[in-house]
N, C-alpha and C positions, 0 to 999 in steps of 0.2 A: 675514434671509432674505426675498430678492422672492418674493410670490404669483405663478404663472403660469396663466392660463386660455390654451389653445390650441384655435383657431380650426380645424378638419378634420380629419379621423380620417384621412388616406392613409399610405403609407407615409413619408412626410417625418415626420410626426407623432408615428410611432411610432419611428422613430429619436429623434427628438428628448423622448421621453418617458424614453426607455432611457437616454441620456445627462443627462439629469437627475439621474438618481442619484448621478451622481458630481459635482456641482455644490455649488460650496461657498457659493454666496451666494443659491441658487433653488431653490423645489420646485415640484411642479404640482400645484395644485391644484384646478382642471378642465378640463374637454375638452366641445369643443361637436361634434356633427356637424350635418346636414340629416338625418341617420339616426337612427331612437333605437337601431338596433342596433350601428350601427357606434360610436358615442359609449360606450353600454356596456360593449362587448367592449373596447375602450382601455381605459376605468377599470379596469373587471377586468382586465384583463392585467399593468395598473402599479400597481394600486393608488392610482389617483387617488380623493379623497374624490366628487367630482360630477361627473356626465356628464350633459351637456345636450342634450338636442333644438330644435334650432337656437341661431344664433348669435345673436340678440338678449338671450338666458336668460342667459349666461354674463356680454353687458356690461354687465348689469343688476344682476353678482353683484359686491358693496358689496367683499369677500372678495378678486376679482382685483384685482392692481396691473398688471402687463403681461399684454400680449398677443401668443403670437405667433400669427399669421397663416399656415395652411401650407397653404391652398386652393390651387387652378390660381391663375393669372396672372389670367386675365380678370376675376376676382373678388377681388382684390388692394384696386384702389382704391376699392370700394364700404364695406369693412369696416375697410380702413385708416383711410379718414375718419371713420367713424362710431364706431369706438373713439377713436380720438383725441377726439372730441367726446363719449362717456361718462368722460372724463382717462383715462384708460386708456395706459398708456406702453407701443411698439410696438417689435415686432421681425415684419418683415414678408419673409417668403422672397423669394429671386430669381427672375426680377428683379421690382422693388417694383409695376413696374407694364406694362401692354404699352407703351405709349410715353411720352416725353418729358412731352408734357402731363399724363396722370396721374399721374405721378410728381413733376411740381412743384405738382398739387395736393393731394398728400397730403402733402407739405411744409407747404405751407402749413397746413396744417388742423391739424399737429404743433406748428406755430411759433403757431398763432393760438390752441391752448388747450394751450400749453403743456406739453408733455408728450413724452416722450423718443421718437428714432425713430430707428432704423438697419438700413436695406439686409442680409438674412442670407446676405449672405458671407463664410461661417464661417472659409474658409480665409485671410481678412485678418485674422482676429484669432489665428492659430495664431503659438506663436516661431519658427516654419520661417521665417514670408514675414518679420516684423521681422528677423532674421540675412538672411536673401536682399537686403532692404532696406539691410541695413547694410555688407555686403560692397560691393553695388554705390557706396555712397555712399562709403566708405573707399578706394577705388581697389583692389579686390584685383584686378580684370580690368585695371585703365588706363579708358582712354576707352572710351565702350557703342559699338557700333557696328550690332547686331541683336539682336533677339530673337524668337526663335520658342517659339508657342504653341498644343497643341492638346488641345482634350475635345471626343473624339466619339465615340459609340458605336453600335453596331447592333442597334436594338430591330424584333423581329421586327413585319411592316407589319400595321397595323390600322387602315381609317383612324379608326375610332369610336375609340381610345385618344386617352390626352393628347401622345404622342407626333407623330400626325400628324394629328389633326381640327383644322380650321380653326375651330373656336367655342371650341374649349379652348384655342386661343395656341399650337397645335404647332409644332413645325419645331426644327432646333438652335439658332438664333442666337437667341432667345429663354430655349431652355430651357439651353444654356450658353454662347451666345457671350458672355454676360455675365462668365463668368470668364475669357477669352483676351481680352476688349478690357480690364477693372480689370487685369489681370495687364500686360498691354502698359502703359496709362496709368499703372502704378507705378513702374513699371521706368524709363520713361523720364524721370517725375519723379525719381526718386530718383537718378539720373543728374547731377542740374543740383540736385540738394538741396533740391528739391520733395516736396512732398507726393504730386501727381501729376501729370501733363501731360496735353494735348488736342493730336491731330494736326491738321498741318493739311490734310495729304490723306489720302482712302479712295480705296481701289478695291475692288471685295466682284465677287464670281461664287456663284452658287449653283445647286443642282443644286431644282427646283421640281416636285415630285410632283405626282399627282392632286387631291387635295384643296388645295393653291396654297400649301401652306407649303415649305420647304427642308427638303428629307432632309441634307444635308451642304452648306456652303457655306467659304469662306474671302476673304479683304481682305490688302491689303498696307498700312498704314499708315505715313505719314511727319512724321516731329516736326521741328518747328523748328529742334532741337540736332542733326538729321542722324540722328536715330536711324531705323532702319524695323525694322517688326514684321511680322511674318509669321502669320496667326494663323488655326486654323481649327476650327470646331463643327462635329456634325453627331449628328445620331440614328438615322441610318441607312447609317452607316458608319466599321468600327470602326481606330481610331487610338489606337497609343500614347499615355498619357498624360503630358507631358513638357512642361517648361519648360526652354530653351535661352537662354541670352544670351551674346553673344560679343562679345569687344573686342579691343583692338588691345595688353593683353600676356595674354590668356587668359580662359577661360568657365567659367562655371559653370551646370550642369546640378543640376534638379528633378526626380527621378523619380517621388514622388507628389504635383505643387505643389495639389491641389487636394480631394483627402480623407484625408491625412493622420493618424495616431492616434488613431482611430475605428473600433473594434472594436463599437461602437453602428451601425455602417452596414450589416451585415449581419446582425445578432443578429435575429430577430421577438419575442423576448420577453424579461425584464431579464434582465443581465448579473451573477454573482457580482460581491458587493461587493469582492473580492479582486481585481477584473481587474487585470491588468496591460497597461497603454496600449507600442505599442510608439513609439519614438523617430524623429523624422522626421531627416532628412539632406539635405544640401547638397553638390553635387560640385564642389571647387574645381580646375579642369585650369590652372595655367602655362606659356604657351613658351616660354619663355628658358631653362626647364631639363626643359620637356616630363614636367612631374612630374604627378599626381594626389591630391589628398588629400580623407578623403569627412570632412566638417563635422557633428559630429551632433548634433541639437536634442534632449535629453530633454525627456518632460513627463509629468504624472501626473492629467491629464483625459481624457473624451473630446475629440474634436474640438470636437462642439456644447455640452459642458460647458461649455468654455471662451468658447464664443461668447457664451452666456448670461449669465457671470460678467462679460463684457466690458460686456454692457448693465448689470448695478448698479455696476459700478467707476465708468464713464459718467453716469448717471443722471441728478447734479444738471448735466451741463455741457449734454443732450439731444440729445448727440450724441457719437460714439465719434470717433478719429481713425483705428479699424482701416478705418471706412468713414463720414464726413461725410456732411454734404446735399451740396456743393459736388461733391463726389467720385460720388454717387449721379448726379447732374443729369445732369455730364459724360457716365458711364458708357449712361445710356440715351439722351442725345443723340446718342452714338455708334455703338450698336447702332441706334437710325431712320438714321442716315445707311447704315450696311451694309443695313439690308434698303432704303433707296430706291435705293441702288446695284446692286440682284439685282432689285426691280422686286416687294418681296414687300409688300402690303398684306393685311391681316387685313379678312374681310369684314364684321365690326363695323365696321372703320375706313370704309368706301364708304360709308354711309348714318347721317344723324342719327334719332337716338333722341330718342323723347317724356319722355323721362325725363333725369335729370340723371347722371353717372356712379356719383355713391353712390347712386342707385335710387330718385328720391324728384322730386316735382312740382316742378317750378323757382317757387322762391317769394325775394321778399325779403323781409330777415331783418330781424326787429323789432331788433338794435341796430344796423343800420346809422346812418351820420352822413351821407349825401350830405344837399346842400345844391340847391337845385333857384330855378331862373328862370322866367319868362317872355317869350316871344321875343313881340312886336306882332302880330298877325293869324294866330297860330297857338293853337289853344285847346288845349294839352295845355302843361302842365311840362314844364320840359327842367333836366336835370342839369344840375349846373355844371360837370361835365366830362365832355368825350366822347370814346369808345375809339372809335379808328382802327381803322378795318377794314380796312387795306391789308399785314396779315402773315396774317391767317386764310386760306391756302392750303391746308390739310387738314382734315378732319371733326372729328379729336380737338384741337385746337387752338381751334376756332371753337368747341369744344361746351364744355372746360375754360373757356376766358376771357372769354366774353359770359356763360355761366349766372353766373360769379363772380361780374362785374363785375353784372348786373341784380340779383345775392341784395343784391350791398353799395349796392342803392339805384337804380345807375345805367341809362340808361331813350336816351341820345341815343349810335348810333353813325352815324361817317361815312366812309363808301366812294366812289369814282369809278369811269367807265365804264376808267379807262386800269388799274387794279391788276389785275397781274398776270394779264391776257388773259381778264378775267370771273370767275374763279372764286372772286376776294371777293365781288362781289355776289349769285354763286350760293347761296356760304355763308352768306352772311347770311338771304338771303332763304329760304333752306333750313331753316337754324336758327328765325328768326321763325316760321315756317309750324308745325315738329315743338312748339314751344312753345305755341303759339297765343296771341301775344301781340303782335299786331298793333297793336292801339289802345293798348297800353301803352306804345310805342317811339317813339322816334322816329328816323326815320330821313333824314340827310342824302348826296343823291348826289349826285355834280361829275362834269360833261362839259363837251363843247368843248375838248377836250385837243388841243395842237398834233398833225396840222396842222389839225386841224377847227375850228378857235376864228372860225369863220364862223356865222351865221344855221342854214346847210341841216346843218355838220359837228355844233350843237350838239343840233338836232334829232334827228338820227340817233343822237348816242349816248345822245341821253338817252332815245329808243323802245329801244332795243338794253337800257340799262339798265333798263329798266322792265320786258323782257321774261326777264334775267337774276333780277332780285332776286325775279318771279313777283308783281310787284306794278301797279293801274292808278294808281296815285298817289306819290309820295311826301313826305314833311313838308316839305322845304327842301332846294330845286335850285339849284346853285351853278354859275355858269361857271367853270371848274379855273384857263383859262389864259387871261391876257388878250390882244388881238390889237389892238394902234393900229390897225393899220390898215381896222380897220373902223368907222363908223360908231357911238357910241354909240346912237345913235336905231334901229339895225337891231338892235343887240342887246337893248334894253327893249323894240322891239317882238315878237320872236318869244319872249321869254318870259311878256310880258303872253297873246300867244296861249295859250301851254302853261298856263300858270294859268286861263285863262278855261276852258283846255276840262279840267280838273280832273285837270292830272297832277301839279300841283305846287301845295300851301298856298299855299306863299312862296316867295318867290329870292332868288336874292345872286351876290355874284361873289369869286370868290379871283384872289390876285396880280395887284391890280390898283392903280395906282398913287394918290396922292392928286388929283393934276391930274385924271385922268380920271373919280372917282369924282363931283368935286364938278361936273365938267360932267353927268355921267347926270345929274346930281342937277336939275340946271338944267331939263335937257331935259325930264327926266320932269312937272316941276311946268308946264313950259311948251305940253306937250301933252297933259296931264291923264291921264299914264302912273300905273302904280304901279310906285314906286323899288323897290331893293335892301333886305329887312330884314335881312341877313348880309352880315358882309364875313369872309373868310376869308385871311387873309395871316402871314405870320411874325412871331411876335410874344413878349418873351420879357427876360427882365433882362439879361441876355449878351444884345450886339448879333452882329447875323450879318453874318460877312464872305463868304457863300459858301453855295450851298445843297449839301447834302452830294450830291445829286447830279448837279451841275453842271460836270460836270469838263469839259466842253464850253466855258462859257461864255457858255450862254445866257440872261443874262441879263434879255430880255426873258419869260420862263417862268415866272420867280420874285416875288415883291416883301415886303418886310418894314414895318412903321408902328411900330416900335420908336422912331419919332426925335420930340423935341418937339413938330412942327408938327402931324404925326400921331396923336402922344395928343390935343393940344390940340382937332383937330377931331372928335375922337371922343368928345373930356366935352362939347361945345358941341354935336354931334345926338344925343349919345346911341345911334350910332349902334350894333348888338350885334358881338361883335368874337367868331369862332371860332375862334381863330390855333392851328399847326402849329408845331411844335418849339420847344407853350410850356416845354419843360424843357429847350433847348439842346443834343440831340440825348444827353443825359447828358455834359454840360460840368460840368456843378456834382458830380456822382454822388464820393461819398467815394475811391471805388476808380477809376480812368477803365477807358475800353476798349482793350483791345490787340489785336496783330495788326491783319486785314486795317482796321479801322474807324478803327487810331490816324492814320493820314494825315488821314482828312476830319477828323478831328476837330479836328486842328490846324490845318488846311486853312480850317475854317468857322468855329474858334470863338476862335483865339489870340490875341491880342491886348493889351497892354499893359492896358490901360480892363477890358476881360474879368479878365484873371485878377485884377485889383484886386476887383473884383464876386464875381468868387467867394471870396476872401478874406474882403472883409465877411460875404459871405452863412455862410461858413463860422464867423465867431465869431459870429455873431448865433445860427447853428444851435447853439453851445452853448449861450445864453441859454434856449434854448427848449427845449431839450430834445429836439430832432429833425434829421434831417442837412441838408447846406443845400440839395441839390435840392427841400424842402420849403419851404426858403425863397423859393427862387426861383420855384415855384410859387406858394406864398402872394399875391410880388408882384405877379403877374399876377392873380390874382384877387381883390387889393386895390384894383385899378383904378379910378378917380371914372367908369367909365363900367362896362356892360353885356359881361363878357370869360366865356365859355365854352372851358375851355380843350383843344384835343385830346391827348391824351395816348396813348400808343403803349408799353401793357404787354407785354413780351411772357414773362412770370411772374407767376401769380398775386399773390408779394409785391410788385412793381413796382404792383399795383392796390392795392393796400395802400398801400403808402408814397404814393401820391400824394392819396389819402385823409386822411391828417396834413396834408395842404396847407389843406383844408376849414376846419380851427379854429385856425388863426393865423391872429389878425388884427392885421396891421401898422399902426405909429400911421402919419402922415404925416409924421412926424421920421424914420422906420426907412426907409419907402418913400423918402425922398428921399439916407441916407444911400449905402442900396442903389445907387442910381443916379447915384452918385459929384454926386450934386446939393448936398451941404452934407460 
């Protein structure tokens, strides 16, 4: 029998205490509120041994094994993580977190101490949705060709309730679009004999109240396999509840796909232990002979019983398959794409916070393992790898994977004036500021982006960037793009200027060729200039045929030093090397990328020589015990010279995994096999 301590006294809570009863592998054993009365009045009501005043009392109690979580949303990933880090094994309500980003970082925190976690939607572990699953996968319709999906209801307006206040995460697509988008993404896996699928188009409309959440909204979604879904939430207006799939030899209809055999859902106090659960049904319609037969699921738990039971059946695998992590990710990547399609931002989301999402000073963590450099005429340590700031487009994004990325050590990120029309530099510079941790960072910006790769263009955007990131200086200023046709001597001297008048430590330049580099180099000694301390180019064990995005052909934009002559002169100055897609855009990654990415990929990285290179790197990643995009990593940062390598997380484990790069050290037999040199 699992211990349960749960996390808020609402009414989720108290259902889920009532349903306990009948649970064959769980009991609860406490209950925390922020209340001492509300926490008491639970125990007493269920007969729970301890009721705690506040949530830290209960993670502290030796006694609990899981935890569920049945606070609001907006306090999901402060307590998610922080259980997970007391071991505490999670079951956290839906949805797990308000967006994308928190929810891959409570993943992570799940995965990093080990400890079980699964998304509580209960109705994925009911035998309703496995038979609904398994019909669809048996062909009893034929071919899917739609599905329609909708939970919504009509909670009288308030806007102080959790219903419609915008600090409590109100609105429907929140509080259940999460069940019509899993419900859609299962369907249309199990279609194609998947687990689950990811559309590749939304389209979402929503109806946006006074307080700026969605009283009712709906999306039309379209799969790959041709499926479309139909799908719609709301809280403020009421719709049958019904799951619909239709095909091309007949449909089947869910009339309760979402609370199902749970006489615990309306109960306020326990239920005789005699209850009787009633049976859920599946309506199977044919047209070939226009018949009707209703399908019907006996069971003898509650609903939540069952969900429960689901977590200990699970437990050592640490994750269920009624709902994975993989499955969770999707799920809420899906739901941010419906609310940026309605135009719905939560005003948490608009502004960084001083604090980190689990509530607590951004510190780094005494077992981190980064590994740190030093670059010539800059007096601060720099990481040996640095996160790209050119995907941090939103507040929750930039706040999950820079705090990560700084707790595990790391201290150097680098952004340009051209990503995505300022608002990486804004968020950086936003982010640095809310932390206060200025002198701990360092920060690299690149301007002079075609067509500005002039004198006056690089000027301009590098005051422009300066005025962005809210900063008068920054550590290392790089020219993005190179321009022949200028001058080397015009471009060392307008950055000698910019250094002299102290906007920039040091300089460098990216995608810039070897011919050119080693005339600056001439020039500068010859007119008693200060050179380049960065070079910034593509660099990488898979050679680049292509930058992914160059579908133009503009080849003077780009430049890679991957090749001999290249290395060669970079062990001979020593020269610091910050190269971009040092992991080959995830060329080496166990699993590749599909859909829209699989073209560049093949595009930039395919190649006979290539997939040899991944091969090696691949049995060598057995040797070592780690997969081979860590190998290939490694090689880079095995280098006989000075290689800082940028890296472009965009999940907290992707920061992780490139982290195992740090403590392989390659001999110089491994490095040369790698590189098909022996």
């Amino acid at each position: 029998m699992l211990n349960w301590g749960i996390i808020g006294a609402g009414n989720i809570a108290r259902v889920f205490c009532n349903a306990m009863r009948f649970s064959r592998l769980g009991q609860v054993v406490a209950v925390a509120s922020q209340s001492q009365e509300r926490a008491a009045l639970l125990a007493k009501d269920f007969s729970i041994p301890k009721g705690y005043t506040g949530y830290e009392a209960l993670l502290a109690d030796e006694e609990v094994q899981v935890v569920y979580i049945s606070t609001l949303h907006p306090e999901h990933a402060e307590w998610a993580i922080k259980a997970a880090e007391a071991r505490k094994h999670l079951l956290v309500e839906k949805p797990i977190a308000m967006n994308y980003p928190e929810a891959a970082a409570i993943i992570d925190a799940a995965r990093a101490n080990d400890v079980f976690l699964m998304e509580a939607f209960m109705y994925r572990c009911h035998p309703q949705s496995r038979k609904l699953v398994e019909l669809v996968r048996d062909g009893a319709i034929g071919r899917v060709h739609l599905i329609r999906a909708a939970f919504s209801y009509n909670a009288d307006y308030d806007e102080k309730t959790r219903y419609y206040a915008n600090d409590k995460g109100g609105g429907g697509i929140l509080d259940v679009g999460g069940y019509v988008v899993s419900m859609a993404r299962l369907i249309a896996g199990a279609a194609d004999g998947e687990p689950f699928s990811e559309p590749s188009q939304v389209k979402g409309c929503a109806q946006i109240g006074p307080t700026g959440v969605d009283h009712y909204a709906a999306a039309t979604l379209e799969f790959e396999n041709g499926i479309i879904a139909e799908i719609i939430a709301g809280v403020g207006c009421r719709i049958p509840w019904e799951v619909s799939i239709y095909g091309d030899r007949g449909a089947l209809t869910v009339p309760n796909p979402w609370i199902p055999s749970s006489p615990c859902r309306t109960a306020r106090m326990p239920l005789p232990s005699d209850t009787i659960f009633p049976p859920a049904k599946v309506i199977l319609n044919t047209f070939h002979d226009d018949s009707s037969q209703e399908i019907v699921v006996p069971v003898d738990r509650d609903l939540y019983a069952i969900e429960a039971d689901t977590v200990a059946e699970n437990l050592p695998d640490r994750q269920a398959p009624a709902m994975d992590w993989e499955d969770t990710l999707g799920n809420m990547r899906l739901l941010d794409r419906w609310r940026e399609e309605v135009g719905l931002i939560y005003n948490q989301e608009k502004h960084f916070h001083p604090r980190t999402i689990a509530n607590r000073s951004l510190r780094r963590s005494s077992k981190h393992n980064m590994h740190y450099g030093k670059i010539p005429g800059l007096g601060k340590p720099v990481s040996r790898l640095v996160h790209g700031a050119d995907h941090n487009v939103t507040v929750p994004f930039t706040e999950v994977m820079f705090d990560h990325f700084f707790e595990l050590g790391g201290n150097c990120f680098d952004t340009s004036h051209g990503y995505h029309e300022g608002r990486c530099e804004r968020n950086l510079g936003d982010w640095i500021r809310s932390r206060n941790i200025r002198n701990e960072v360092v920060v690299v910006e690149k301007g002079g982006n075609p067509p500005n790769g002039t004198p006056e263009g690089l000027t301009r955007e590098l005051l422009e960037g300066l005025d962005r990131l809210g900063m008068d200086s920054v550590d290392i200023f790089l020219m993005h793009r190179d321009n022949p046709d200028i001058p080397v001597g015009e471009i060392l001297a307008v950055m000698n200027e910019h250094q002299k008048a102290g906007r920039m430590t040091i300089f460098g330049v990216s995608n810039w060729s070897l011919p050119r580099l080693i005339e600056s180099k001439v020039y500068a000694e010859r007119m008693g200039l200060n050179y380049f301390s960065v070079v910034s180019n593509q660099f990488s064990l898979s050679r680049i045929l292509d930058a992914w995005w160059n579908r133009k052909g503009n080849y003077q934009y780009w430049a890679s030093c991957s090749d001999s002559d290249f290395r060669r002169w970079f062990e001979e100055t020593q020269m610091v090397l910050m190269p971009w897609s040092s992991q080959a855009s995830g060329f080496f990654l166990e699993k590749e990328r599909k859909g829209p990415d699989e073209f560049d990929l093949v595009r930039c990285w395919y190649s006979k020589e290539n997939l040899e290179r991944r091969e090696r790197a691949t049995k060598l990643a057995r040797m070592y015990g780690v997969e081979p995009v860590n190998i290939a990593l490694a090689w880079v940062l095995c280098q006989k010279f000075p290689v800082f390598p940028i890296i472009g997380p965009l999940h907290p484990d992707e920061t992780r995994s490139c982290m195992r790069a740090l403590d392989i050290k390659l001999s110089e037999e491994e490095m040369r096999w790698l590189n098909l040199e022996s």
